[in-house]
N, C-alpha and C positions, 0 to 999 in steps of 0.2 A: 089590236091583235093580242091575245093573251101571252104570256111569259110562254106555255106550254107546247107553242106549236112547236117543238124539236120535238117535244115527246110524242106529240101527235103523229107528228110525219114519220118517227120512227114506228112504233105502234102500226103503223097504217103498211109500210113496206114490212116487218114480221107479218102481221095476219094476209095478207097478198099468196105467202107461200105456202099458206097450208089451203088455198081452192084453183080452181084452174084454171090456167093463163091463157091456153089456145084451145077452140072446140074446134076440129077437124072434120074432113068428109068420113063415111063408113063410121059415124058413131063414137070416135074416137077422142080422145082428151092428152092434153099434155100439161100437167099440174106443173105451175109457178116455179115453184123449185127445181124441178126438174128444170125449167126453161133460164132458170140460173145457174146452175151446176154447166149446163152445156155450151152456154153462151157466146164463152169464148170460141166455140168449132165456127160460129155463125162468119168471122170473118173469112173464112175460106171461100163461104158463099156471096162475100159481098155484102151482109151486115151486119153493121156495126150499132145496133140497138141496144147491146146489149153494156157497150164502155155508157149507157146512162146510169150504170150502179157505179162503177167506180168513183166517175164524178161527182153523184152524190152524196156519195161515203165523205171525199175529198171537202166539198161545199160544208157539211155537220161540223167536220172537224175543224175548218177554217169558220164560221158562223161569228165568233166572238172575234176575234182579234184582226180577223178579215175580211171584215161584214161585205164589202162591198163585190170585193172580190170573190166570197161566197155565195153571193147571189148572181152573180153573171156566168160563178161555174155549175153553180145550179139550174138555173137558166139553160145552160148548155145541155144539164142532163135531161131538162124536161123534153127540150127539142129533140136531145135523139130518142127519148122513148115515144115520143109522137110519130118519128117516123119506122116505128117499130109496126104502125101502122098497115105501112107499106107490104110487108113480108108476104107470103101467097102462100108457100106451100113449108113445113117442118118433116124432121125427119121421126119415127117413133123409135123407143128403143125396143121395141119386140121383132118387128120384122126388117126395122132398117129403113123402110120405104117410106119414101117422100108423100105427105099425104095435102092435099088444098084446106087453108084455111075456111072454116066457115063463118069464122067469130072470134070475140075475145072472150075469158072467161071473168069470174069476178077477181080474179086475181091481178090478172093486167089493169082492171080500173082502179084497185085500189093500191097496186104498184103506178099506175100514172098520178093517184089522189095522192100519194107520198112527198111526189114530188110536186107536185101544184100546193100542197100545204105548205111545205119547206118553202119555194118561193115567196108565196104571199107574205108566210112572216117575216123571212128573212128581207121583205120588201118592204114591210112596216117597222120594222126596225131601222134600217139603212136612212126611212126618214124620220124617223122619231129623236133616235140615240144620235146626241154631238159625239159622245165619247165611247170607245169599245167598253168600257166596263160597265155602260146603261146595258148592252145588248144581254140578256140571260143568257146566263150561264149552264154547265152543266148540274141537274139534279141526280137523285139517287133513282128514278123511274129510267131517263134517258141510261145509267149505267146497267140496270135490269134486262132493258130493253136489248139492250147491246150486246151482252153476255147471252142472252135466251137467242138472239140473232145467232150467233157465234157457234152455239149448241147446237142451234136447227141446223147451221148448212154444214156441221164437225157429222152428226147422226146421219144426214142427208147421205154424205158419200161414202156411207159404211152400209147403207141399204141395198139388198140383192135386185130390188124393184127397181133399182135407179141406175142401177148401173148401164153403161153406154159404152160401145165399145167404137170409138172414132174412123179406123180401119175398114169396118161395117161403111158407113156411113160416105165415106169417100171412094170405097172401090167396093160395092154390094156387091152380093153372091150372084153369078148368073143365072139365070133361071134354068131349067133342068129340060134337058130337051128328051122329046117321046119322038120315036118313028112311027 
């Protein structure tokens, strides 16, 4: 396994957000970032797919000096973005309404490729390296990478398109009644 897979695996989770994460019934799309920006609402609904970015955030940053324990919280994160799976229906931010998945877009595979990369290596190090200072370290790509992450989701929540209003979402406008 190359030195590189952090960079890869980071690489892979940035470009994930700029294509779309869920394709919906009626046409509709919910681009990646958008589906990380909101994430956190998901546990109101009962998932939790979305604590597989923290964990993996956690797992990078532990990689060297905690190899092992970075791979089993990686690990952790693969599993819950697999059962990200599971989900059926998202909400949009135009109308509020709950719409049925149809799919995942390229964004979700290469948000789960993030973390299947990050494992593997972090899994061929764990047997390669006797000692944490074999395991690679950080480069100046992995820093690039991280700061250009940092920007996208700083720009992300300053965008008029993205904006999400939680209140919508938990208690939707009633529908408008005609005589």
């Amino acid at each position: 396994m190359p030195a590189y897979y952090l960079s890869l695996s980071l690489l892979l989770y940035l470009s994930s957000l700029f294509f779309d994460g869920a394709l919906m019934d009626v046409g509709r799309q919910m681009p990646a970032l958008q589906m990380l920006l909101y994430g956190p609402w998901g546990v109101a609904f009962g998932v939790y797919a979305w604590f597989a970015n923290p964990l993996l955030a956690l797992a990078v940053l532990a990689h060297r000096r905690f190899r092992r324990l970075a791979l089993l919280v990686g690990a952790a994160a693969l599993y819950l973005a697999i059962g990200s799976l599971t989900i059926e229906r998202l909400p949009d931010n135009r109308s509020y309404a709950f719409h049925d998945i149809t799919g995942f877009g390229l964004g979700f595979y290469l948000w789960l490729g993030s973390m299947l990369v990050f494992c593997a290596g972090q899994l061929w190090w764990c047997f390669k390296a006797r000692r944490a200072d074999e395991v690679p370290g950080w480069n100046w790509v992995d820093v690039v990478v991280i700061a250009a992450l940092a920007l996208t989701l700083y720009v992300a929540t300053q965008l008029p398109s993205l904006r999400f209003e939680v209140d919508q979402v938990l208690m939707p406008p009633e529908p408008a009644q005609s005589l």
